[in-house]
PDB file of N, CA, C and O in Angstrom:
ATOM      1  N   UNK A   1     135.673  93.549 146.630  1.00  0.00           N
ATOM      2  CA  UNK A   1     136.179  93.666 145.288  1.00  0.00           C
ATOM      3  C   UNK A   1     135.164  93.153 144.267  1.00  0.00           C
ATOM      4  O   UNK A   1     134.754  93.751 143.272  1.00  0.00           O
ATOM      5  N   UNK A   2     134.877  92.080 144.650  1.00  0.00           N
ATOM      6  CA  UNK A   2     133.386  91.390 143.854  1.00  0.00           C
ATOM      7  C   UNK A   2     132.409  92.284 143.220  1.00  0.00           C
ATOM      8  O   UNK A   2     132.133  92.420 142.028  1.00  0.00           O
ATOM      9  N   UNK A   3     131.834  93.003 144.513  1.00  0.00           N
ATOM     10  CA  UNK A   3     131.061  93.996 144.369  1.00  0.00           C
ATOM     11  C   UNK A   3     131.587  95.347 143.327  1.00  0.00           C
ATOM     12  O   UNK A   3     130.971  96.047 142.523  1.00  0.00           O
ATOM     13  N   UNK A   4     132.704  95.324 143.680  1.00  0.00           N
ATOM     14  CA  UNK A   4     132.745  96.526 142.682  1.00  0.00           C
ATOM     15  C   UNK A   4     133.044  96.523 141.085  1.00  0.00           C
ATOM     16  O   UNK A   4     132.986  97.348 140.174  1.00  0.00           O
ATOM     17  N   UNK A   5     133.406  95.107 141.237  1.00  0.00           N
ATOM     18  CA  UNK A   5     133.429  94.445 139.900  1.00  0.00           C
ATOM     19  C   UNK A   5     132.233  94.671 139.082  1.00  0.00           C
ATOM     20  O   UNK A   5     132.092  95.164 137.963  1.00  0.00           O
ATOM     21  N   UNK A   6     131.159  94.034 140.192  1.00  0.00           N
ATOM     22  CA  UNK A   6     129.971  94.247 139.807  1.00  0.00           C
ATOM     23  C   UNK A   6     129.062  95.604 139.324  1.00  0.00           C
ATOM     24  O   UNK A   6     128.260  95.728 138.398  1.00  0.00           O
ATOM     25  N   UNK A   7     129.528  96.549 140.336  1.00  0.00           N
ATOM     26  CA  UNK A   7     128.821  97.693 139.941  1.00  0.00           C
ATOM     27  C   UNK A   7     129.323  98.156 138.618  1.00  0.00           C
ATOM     28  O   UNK A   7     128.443  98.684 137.939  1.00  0.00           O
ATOM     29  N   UNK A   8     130.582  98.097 138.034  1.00  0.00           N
ATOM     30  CA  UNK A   8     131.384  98.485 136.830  1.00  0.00           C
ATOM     31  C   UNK A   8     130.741  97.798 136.371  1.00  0.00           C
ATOM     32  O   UNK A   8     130.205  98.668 135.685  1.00  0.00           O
ATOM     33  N   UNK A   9     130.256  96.956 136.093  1.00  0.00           N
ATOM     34  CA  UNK A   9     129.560  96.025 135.266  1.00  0.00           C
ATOM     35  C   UNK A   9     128.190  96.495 134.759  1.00  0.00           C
ATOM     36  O   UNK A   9     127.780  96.833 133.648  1.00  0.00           O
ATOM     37  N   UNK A  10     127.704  96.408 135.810  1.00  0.00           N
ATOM     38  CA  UNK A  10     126.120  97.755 135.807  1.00  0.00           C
ATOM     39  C   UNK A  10     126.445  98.947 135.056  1.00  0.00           C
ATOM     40  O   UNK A  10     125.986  99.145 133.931  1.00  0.00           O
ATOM     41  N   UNK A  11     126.967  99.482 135.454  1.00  0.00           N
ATOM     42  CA  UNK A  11     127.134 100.726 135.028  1.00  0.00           C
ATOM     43  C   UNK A  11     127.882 100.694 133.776  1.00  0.00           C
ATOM     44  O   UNK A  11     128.564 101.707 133.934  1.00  0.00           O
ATOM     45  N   UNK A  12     128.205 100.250 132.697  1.00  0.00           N
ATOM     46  CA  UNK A  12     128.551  99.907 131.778  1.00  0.00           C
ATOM     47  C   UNK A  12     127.266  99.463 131.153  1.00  0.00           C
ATOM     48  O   UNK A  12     126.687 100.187 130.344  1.00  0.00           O
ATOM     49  N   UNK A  13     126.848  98.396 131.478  1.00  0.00           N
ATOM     50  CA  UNK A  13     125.650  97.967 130.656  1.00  0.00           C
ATOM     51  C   UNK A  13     124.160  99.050 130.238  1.00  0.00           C
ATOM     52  O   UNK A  13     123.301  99.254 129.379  1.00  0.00           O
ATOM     53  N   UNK A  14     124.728  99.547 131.734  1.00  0.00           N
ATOM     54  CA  UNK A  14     123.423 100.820 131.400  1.00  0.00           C
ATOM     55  C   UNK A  14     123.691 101.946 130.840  1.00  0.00           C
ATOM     56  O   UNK A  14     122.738 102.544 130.340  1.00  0.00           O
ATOM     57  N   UNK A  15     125.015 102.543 130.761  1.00  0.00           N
ATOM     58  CA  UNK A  15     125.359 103.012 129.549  1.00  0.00           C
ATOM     59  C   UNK A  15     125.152 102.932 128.476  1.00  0.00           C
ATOM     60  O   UNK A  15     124.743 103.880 127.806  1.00  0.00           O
ATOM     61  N   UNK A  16     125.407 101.640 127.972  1.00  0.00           N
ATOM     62  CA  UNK A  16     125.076 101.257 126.422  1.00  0.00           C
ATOM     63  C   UNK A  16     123.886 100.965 126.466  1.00  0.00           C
ATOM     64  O   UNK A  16     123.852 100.548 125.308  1.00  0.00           O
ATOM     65  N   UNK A  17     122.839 100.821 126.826  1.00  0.00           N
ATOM     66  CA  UNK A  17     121.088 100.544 126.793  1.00  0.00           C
ATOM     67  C   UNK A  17     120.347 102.066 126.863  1.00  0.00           C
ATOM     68  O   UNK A  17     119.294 102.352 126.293  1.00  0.00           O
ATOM     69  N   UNK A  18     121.350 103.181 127.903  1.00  0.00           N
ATOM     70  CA  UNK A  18     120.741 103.988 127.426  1.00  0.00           C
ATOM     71  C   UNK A  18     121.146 105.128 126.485  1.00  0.00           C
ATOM     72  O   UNK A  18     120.613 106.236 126.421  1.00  0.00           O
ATOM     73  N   UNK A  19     122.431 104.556 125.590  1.00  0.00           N
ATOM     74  CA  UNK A  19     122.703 105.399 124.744  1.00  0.00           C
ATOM     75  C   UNK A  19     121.739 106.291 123.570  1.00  0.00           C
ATOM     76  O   UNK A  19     120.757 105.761 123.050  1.00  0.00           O
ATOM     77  N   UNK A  20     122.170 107.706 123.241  1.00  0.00           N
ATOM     78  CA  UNK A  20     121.193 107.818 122.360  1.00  0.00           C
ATOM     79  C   UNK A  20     121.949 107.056 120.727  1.00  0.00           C
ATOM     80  O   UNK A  20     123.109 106.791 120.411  1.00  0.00           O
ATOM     81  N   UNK A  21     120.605 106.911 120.001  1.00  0.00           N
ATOM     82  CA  UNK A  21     120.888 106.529 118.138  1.00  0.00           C
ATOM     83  C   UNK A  21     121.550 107.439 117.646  1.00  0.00           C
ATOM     84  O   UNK A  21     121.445 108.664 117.714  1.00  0.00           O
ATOM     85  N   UNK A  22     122.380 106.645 117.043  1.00  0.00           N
ATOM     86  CA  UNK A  22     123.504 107.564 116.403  1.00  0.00           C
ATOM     87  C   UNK A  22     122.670 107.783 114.766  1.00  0.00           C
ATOM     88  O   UNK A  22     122.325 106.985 113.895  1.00  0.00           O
ATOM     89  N   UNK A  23     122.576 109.363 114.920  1.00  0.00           N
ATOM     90  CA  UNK A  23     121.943 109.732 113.782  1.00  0.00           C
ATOM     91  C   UNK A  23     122.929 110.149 112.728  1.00  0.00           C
ATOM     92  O   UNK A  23     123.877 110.923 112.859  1.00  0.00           O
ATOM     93  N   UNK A  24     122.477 109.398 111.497  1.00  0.00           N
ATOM     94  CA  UNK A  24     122.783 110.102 109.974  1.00  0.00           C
ATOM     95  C   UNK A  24     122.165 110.998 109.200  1.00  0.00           C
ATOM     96  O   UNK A  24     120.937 110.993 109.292  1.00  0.00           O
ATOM     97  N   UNK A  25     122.811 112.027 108.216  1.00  0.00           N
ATOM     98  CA  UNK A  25     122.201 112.901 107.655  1.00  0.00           C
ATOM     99  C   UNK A  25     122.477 112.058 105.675  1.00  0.00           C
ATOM    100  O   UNK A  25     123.452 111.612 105.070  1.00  0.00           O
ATOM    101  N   UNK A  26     121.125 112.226 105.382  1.00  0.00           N
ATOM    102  CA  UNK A  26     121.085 111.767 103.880  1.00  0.00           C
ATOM    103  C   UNK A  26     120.386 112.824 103.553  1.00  0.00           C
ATOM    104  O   UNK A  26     120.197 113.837 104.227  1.00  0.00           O
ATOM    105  N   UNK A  27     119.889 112.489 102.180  1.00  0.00           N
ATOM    106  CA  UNK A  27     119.135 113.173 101.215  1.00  0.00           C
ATOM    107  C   UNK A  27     117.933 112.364 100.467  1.00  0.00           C
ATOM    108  O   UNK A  27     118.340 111.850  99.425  1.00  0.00           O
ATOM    109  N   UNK A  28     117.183 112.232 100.614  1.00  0.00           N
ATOM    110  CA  UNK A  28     116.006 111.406  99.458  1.00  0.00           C
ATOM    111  C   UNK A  28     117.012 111.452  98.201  1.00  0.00           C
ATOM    112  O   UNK A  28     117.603 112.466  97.831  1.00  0.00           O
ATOM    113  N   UNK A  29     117.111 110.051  97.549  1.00  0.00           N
ATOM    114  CA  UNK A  29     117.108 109.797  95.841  1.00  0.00           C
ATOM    115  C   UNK A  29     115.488 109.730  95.257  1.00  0.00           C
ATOM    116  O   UNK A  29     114.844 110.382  94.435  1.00  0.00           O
ATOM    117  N   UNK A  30     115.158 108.365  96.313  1.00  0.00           N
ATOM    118  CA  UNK A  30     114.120 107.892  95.627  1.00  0.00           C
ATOM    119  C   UNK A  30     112.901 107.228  96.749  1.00  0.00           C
ATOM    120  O   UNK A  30     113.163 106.284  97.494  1.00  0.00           O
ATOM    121  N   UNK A  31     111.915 107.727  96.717  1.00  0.00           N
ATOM    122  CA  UNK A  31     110.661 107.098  97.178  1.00  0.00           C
ATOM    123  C   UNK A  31     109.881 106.176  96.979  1.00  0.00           C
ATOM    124  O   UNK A  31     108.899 106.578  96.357  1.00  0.00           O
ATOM    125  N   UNK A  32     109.835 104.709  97.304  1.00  0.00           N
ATOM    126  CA  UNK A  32     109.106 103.669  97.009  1.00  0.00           C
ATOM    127  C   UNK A  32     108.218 103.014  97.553  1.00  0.00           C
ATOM    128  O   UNK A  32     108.310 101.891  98.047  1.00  0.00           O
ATOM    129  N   UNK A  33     106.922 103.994  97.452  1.00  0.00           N
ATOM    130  CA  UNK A  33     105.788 104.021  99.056  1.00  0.00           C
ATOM    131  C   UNK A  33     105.862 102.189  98.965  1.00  0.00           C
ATOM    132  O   UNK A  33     106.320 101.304  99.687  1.00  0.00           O
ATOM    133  N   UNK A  34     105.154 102.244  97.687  1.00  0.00           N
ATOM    134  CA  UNK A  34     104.377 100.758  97.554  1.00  0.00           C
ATOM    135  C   UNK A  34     105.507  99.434  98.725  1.00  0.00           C
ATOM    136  O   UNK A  34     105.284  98.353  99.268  1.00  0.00           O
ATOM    137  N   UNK A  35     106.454 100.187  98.632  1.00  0.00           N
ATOM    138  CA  UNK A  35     107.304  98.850  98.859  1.00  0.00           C
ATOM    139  C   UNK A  35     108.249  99.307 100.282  1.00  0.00           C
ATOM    140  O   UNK A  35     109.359  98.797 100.437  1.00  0.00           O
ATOM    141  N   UNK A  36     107.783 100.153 101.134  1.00  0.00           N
ATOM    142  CA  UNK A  36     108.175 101.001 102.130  1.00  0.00           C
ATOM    143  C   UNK A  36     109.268 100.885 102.259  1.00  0.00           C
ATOM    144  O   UNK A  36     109.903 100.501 103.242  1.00  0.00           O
ATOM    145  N   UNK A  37     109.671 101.275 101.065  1.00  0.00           N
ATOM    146  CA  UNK A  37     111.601 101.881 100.765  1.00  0.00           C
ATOM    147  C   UNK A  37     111.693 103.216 100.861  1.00  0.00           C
ATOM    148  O   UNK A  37     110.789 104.016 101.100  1.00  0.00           O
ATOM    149  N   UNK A  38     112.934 103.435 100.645  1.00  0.00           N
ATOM    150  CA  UNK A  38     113.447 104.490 100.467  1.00  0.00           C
ATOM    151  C   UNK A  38     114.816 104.618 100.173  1.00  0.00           C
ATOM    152  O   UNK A  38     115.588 104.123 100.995  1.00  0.00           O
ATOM    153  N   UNK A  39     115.382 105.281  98.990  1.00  0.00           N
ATOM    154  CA  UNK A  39     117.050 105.261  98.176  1.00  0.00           C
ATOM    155  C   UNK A  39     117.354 106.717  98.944  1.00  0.00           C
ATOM    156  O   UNK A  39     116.737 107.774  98.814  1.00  0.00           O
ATOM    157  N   UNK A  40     118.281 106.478  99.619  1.00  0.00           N
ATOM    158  CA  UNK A  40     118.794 107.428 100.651  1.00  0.00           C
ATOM    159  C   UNK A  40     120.801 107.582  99.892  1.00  0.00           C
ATOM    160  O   UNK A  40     121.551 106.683  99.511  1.00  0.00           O
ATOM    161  N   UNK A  41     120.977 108.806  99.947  1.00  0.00           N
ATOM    162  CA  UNK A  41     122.423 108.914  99.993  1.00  0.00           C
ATOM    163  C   UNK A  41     122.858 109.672 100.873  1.00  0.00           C
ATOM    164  O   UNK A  41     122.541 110.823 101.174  1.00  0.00           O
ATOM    165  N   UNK A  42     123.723 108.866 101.345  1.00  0.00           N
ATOM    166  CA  UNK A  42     123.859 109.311 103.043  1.00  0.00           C
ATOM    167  C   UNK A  42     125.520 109.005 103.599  1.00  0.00           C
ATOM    168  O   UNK A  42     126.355 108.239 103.117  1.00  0.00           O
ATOM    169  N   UNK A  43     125.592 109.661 104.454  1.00  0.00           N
ATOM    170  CA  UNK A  43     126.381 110.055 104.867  1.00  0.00           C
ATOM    171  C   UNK A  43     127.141 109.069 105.975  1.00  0.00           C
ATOM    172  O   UNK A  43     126.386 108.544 106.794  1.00  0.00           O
ATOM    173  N   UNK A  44     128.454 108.788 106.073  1.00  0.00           N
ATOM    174  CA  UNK A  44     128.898 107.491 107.259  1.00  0.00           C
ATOM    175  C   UNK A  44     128.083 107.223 108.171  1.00  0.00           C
ATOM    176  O   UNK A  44     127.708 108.112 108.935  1.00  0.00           O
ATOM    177  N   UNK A  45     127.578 105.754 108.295  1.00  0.00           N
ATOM    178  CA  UNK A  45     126.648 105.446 109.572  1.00  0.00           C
ATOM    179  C   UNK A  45     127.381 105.050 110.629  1.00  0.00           C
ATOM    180  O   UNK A  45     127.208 103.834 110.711  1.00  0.00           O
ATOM    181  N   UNK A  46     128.277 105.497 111.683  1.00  0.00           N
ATOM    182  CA  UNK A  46     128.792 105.271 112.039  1.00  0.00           C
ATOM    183  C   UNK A  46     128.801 103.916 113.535  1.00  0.00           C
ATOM    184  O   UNK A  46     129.620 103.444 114.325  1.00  0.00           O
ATOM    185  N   UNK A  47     127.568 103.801 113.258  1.00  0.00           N
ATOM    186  CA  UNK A  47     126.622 102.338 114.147  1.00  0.00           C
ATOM    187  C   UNK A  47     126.829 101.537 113.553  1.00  0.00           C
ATOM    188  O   UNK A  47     127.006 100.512 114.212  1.00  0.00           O
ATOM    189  N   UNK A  48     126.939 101.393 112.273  1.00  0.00           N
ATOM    190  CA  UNK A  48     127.162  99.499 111.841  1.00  0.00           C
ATOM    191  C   UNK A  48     128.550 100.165 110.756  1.00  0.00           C
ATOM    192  O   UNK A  48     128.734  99.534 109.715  1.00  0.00           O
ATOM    193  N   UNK A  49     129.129 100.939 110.926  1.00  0.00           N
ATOM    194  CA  UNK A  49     130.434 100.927 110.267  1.00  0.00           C
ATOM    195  C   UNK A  49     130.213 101.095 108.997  1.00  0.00           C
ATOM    196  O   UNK A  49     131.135 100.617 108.336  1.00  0.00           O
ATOM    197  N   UNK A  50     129.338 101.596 108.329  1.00  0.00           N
ATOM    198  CA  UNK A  50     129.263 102.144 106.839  1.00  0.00           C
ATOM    199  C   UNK A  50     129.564 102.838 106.367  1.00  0.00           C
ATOM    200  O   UNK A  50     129.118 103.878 106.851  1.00  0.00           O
ATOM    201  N   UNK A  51     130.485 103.093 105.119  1.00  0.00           N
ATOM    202  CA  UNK A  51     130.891 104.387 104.734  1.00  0.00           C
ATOM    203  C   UNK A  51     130.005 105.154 103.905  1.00  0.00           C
ATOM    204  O   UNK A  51     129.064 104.544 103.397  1.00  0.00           O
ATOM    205  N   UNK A  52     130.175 106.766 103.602  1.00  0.00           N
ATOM    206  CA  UNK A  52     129.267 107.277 103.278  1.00  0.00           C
ATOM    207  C   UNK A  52     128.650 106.030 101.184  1.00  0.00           C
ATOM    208  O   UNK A  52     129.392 105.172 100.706  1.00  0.00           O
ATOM    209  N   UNK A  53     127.661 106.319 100.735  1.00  0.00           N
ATOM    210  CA  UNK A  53     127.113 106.087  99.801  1.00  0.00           C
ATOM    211  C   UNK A  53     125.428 105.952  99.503  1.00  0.00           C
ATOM    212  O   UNK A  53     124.604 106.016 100.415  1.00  0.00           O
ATOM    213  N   UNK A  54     125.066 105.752  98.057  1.00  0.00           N
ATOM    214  CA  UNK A  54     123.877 105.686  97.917  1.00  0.00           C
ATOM    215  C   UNK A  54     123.064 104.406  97.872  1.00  0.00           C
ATOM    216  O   UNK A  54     123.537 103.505  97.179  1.00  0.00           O
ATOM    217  N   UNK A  55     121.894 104.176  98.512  1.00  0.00           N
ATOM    218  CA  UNK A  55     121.419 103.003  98.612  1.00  0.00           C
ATOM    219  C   UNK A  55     119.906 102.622  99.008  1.00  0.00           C
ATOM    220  O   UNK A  55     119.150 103.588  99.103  1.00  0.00           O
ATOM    221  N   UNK A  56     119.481 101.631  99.198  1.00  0.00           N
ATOM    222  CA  UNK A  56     117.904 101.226  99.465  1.00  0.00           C
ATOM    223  C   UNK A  56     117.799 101.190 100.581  1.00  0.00           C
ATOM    224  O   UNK A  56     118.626 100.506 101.184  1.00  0.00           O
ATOM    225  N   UNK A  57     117.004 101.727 101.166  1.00  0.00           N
ATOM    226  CA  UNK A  57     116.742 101.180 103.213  1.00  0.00           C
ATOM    227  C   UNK A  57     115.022 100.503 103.179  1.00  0.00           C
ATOM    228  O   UNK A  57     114.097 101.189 102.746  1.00  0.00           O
ATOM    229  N   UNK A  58     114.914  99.760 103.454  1.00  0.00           N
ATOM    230  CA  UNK A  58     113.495  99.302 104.021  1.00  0.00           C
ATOM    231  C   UNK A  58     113.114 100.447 104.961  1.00  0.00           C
ATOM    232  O   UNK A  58     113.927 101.362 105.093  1.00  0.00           O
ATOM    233  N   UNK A  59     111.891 100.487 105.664  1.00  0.00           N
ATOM    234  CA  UNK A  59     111.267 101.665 106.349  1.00  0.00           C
ATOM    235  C   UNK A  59     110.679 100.745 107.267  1.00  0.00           C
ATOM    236  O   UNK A  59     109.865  99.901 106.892  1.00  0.00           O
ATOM    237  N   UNK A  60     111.126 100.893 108.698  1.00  0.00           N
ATOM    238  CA  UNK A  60     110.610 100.692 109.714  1.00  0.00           C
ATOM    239  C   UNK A  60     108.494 100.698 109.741  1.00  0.00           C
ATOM    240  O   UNK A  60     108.083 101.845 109.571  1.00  0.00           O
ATOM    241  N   UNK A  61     107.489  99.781 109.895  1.00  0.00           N
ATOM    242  CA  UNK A  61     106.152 100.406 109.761  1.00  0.00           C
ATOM    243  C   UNK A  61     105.849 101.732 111.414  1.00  0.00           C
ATOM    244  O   UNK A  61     104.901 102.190 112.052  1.00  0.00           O
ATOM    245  N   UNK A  62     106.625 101.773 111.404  1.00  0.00           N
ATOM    246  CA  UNK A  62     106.549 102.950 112.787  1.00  0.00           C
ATOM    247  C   UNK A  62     106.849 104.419 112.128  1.00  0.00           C
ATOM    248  O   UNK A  62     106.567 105.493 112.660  1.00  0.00           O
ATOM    249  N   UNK A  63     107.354 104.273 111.112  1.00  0.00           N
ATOM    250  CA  UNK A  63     108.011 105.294 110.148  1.00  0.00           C
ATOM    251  C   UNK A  63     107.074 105.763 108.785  1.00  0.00           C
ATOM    252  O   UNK A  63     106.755 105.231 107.722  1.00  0.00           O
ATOM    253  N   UNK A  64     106.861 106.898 109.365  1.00  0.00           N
ATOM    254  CA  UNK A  64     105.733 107.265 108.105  1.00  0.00           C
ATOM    255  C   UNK A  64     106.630 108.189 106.822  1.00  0.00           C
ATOM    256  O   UNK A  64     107.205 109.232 107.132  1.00  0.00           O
ATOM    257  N   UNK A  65     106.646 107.863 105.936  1.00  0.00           N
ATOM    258  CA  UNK A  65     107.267 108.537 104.257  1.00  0.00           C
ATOM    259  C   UNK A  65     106.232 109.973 104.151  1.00  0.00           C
ATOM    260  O   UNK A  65     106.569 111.004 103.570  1.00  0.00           O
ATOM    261  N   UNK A  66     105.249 109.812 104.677  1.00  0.00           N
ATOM    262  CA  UNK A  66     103.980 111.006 104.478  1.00  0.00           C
ATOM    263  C   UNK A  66     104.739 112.252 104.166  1.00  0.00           C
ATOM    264  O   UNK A  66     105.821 112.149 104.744  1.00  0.00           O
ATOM    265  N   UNK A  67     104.657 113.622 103.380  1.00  0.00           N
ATOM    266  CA  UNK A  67     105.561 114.319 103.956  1.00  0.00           C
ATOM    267  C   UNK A  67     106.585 114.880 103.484  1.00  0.00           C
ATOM    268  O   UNK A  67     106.891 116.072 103.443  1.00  0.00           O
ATOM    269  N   UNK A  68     107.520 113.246 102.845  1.00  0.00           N
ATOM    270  CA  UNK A  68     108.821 113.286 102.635  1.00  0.00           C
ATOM    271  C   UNK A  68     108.772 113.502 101.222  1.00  0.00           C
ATOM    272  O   UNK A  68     107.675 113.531 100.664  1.00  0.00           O
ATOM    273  N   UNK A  69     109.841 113.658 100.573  1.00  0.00           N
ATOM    274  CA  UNK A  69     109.757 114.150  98.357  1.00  0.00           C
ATOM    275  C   UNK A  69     111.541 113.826  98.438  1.00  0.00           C
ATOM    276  O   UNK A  69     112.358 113.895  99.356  1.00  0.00           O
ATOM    277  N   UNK A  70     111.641 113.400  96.788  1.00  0.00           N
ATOM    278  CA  UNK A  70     112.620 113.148  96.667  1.00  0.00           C
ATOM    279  C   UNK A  70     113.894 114.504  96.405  1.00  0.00           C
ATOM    280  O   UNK A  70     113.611 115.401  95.610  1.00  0.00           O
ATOM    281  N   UNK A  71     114.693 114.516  96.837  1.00  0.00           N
ATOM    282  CA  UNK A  71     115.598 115.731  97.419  1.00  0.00           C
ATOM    283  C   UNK A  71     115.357 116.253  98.875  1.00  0.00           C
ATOM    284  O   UNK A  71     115.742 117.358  99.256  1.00  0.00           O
ATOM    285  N   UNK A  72     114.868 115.598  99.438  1.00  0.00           N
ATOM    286  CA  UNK A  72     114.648 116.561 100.711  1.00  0.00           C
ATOM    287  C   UNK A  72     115.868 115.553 101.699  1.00  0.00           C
ATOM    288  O   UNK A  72     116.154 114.367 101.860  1.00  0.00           O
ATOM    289  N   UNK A  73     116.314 116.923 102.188  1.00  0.00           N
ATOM    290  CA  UNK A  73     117.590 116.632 104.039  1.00  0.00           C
ATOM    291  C   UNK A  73     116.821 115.705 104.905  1.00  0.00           C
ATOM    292  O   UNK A  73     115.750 116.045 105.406  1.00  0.00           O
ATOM    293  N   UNK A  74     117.228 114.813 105.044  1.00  0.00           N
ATOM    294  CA  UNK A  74     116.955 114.679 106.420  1.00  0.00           C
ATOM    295  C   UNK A  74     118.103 113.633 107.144  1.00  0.00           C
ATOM    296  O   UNK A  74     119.139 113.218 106.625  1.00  0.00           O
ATOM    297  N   UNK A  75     117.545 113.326 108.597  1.00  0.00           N
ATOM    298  CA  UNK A  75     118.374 112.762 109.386  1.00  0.00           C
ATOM    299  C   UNK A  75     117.599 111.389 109.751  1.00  0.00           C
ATOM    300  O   UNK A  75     116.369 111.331 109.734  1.00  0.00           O
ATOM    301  N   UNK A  76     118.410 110.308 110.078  1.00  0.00           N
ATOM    302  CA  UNK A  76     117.897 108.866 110.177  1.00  0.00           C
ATOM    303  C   UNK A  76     118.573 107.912 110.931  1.00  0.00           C
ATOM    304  O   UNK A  76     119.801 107.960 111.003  1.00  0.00           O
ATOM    305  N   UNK A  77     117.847 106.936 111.576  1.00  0.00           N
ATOM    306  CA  UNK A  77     118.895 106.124 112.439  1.00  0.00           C
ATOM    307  C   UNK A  77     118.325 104.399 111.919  1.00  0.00           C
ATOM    308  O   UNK A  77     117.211 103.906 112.098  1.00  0.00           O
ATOM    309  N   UNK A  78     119.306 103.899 111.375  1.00  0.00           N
ATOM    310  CA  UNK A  78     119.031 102.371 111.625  1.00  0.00           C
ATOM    311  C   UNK A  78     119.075 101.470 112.335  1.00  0.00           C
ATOM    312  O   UNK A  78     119.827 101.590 113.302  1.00  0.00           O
ATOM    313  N   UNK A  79     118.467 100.455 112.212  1.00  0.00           N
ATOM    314  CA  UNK A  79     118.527  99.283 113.378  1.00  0.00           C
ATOM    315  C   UNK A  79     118.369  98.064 112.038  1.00  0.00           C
ATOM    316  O   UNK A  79     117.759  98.110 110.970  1.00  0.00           O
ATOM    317  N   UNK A  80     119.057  97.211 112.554  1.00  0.00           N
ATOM    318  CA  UNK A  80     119.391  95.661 111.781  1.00  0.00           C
ATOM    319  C   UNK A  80     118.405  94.590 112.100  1.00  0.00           C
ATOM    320  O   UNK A  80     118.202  94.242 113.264  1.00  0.00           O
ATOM    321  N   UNK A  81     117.771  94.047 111.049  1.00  0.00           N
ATOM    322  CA  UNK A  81     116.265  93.630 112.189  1.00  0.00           C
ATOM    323  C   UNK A  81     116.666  92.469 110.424  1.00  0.00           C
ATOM    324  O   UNK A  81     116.618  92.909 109.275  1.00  0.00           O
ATOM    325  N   UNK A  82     117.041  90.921 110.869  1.00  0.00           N
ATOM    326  CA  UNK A  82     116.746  90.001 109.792  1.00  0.00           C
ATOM    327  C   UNK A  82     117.736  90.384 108.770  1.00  0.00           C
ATOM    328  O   UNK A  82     117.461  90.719 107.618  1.00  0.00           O
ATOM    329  N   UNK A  83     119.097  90.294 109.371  1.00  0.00           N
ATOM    330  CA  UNK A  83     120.263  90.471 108.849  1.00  0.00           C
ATOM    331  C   UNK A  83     119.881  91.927 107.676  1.00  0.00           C
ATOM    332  O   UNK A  83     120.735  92.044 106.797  1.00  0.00           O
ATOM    333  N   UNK A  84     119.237  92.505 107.645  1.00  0.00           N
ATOM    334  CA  UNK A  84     118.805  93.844 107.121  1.00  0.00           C
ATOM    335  C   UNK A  84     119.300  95.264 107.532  1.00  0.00           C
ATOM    336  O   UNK A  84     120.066  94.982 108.454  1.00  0.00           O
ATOM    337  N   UNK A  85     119.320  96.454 107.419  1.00  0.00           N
ATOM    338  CA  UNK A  85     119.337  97.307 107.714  1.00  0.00           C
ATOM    339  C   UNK A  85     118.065  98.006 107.909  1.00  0.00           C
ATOM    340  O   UNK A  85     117.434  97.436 107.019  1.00  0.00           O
ATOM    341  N   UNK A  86     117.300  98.758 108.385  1.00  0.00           N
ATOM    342  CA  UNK A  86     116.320  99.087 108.396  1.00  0.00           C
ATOM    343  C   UNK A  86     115.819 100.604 108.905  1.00  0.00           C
ATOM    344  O   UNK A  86     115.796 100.491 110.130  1.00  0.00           O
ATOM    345  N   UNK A  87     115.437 101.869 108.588  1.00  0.00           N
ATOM    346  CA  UNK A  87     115.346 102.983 109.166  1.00  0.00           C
ATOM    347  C   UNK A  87     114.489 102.589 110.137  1.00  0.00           C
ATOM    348  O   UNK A  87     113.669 101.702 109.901  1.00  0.00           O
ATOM    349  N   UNK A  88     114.567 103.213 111.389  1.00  0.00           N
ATOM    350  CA  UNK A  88     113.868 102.718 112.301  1.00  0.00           C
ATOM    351  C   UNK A  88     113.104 104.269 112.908  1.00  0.00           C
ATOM    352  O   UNK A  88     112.269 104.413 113.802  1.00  0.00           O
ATOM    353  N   UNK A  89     113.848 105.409 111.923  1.00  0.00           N
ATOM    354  CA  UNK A  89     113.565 106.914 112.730  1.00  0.00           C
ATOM    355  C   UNK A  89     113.836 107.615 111.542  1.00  0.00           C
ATOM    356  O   UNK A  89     114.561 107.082 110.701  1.00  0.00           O
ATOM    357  N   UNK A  90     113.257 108.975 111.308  1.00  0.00           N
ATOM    358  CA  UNK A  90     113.583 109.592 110.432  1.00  0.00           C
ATOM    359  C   UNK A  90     113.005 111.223 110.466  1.00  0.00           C
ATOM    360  O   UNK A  90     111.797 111.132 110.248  1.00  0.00           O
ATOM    361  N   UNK A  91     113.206 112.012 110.566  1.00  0.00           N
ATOM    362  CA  UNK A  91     112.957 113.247 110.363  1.00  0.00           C
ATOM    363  C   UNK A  91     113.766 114.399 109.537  1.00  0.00           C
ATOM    364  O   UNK A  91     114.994 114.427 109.618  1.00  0.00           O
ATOM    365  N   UNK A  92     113.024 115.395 108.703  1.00  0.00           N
ATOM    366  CA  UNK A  92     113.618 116.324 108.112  1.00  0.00           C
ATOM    367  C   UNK A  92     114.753 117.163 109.247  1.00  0.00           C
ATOM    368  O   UNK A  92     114.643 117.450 110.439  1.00  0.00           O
ATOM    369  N   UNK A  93     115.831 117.374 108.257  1.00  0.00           N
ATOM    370  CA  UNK A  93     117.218 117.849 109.068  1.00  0.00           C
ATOM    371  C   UNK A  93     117.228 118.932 109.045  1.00  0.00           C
ATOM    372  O   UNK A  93     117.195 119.456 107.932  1.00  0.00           O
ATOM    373  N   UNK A  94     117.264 119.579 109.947  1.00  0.00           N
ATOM    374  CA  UNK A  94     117.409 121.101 110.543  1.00  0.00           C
ATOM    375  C   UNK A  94     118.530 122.134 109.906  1.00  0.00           C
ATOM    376  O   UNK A  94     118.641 123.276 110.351  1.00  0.00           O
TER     377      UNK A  94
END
């Protein structure tokens, strides 16, 4: 019984480690190379429980703005890094 306790256990954990990022779809407001922002209005994040609205994200330095203009679709996933929110991924939305 132990054991199978155990394997449920495993197998649970590795579930959630290898889940994929739950992606959001926004829109560029605003581009702020200097300060590797970006004013995104976007759509429910449904990873940290946000409802849809408009707002500032810091930019992951793994995350290049190159590319990007203000109005353009795209899709994005955050990660919380220093009680922050932070794009950690980002590409134009299909």
């Amino acid at each position: 019984m132990k054991y199978l306790k155990l394997c449920l256990a495993l197998l649970t954990c590795t579930n959630i480690a290898w889940a994929a990022p739950s992606w959001t779809q926004g829109s560029i407001v605003k581009l702020e190379l200097e300060k590797t922002r970006v004013v995104m209005k976007h759509q429910r994040i449904k990873s940290v429980g946000m409802e849809a609205m408009t707002m500032p994200f810091k930019v992951a330095d793994s995350v290049s703005l190159a590319g990007f203009k203000v109005g353009d679709r795209v899709r994005f996933t955050v990660a919380e890094q220093n009680n922050h929110l932070v794009i950690d991924a980002m590409e134009a939305a299909k």
